[in-house]
C-alpha positions in Angstrom: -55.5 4.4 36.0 -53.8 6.0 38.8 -50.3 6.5 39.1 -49.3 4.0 41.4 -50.8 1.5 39.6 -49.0 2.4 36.7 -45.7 2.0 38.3 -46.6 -1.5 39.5 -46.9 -2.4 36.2 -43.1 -0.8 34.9 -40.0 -2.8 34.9 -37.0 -2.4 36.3 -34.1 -1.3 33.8 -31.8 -4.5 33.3 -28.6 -4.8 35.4 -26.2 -6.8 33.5 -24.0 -7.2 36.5 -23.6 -4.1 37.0 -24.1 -2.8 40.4 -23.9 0.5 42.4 -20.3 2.3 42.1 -18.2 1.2 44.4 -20.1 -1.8 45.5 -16.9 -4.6 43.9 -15.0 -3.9 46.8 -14.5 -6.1 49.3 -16.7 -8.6 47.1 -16.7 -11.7 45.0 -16.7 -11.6 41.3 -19.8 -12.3 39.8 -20.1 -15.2 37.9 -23.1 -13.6 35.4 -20.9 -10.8 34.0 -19.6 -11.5 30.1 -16.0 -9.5 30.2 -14.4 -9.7 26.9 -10.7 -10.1 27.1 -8.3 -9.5 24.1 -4.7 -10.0 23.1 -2.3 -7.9 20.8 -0.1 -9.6 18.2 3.2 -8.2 18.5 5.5 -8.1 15.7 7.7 -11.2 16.8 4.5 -13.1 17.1 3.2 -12.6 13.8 3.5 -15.7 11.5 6.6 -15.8 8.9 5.6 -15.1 4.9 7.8 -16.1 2.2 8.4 -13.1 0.3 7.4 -13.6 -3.5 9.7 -14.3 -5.6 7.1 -13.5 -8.8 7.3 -10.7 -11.1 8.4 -7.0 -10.0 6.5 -4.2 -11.9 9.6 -1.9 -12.2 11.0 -5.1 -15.0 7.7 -3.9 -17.3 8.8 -0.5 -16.8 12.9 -1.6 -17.6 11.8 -3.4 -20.5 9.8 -0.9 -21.6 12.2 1.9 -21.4 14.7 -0.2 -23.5 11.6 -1.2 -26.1 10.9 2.7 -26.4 14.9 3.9 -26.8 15.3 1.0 -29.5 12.1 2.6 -31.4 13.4 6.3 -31.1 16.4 5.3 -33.2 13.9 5.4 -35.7 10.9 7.2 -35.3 10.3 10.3 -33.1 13.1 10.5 -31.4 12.3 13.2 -29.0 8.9 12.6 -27.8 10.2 8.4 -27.3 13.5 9.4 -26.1 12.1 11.8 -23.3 9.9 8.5 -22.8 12.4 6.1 -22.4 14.3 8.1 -20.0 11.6 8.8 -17.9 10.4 5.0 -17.5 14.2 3.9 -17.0 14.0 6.4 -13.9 10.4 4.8 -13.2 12.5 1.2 -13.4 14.8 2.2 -11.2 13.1 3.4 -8.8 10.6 0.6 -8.8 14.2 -1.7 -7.8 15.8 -2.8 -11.2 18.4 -1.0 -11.5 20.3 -2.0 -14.6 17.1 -2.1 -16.8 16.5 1.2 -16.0 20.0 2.7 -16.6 20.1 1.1 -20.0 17.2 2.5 -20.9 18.3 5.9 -19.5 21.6 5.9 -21.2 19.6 4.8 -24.6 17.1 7.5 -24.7 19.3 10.4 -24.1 21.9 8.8 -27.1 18.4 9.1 -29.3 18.1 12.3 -28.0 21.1 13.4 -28.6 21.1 11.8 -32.2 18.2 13.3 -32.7 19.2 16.9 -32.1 23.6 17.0 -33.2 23.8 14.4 -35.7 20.9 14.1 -37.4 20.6 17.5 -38.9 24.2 17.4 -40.0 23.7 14.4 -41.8 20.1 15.6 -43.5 
């Protein structure tokens, strides 16, 4: 086969509308083109959501804090004091706030049991 025959026999690489730069001016749009068009959402367009009104994680860690101060009274008061304290500062970061100072203000009184009065009393 001879080159020239060979080439008859070749298609053409598809168009898809597409022509030679520069060739839109001047011209009509061509109906056989697919354009894609999009649209943002903006904030004030996006759809109102009911905040929840369900269970915040920082109450477990409020609850918690209190649950481990009440227990330190008792048993190992250092190791679930410093624990108390450290979730009531956990709680209150996490949004409740009085949880978390009770349990703050309980751990360090077991603490401070735990190292002034305690021995005295021993």
């Amino acid at each position: 086969m001879n080159d020239k025959n060979q080439d008859n026999n070749v298609q053409d690489a598809p168009n898809h509308g597409q022509g030679p730069e520069h060739e839109h001016i001047n011209n009509k749009l061509d109906s056989k083109r697919m354009e894609e068009f999009s649209a943002e959402l903006t904030d004030s367009e996006l759809p109102d959501f009911e905040e929840e009104k369900g269970f915040n994680p920082g109450t477990l860690y409020g609850w918690g804090s209190i649950i481990l101060a009440v227990i330190s009274f008792f048993t190992w008061p250092v190791i679930l004091g410093a624990a108390s304290i450290v979730f009531g500062f956990v709680a209150r970061s996490r949004g409740t706030n009085t949880l978390g100072i009770i349990g703050i203000i309980a751990g360090i009184l077991s603490l401070i049991s735990a190292f002034f009065f305690i021995p005295f009393l021993s």
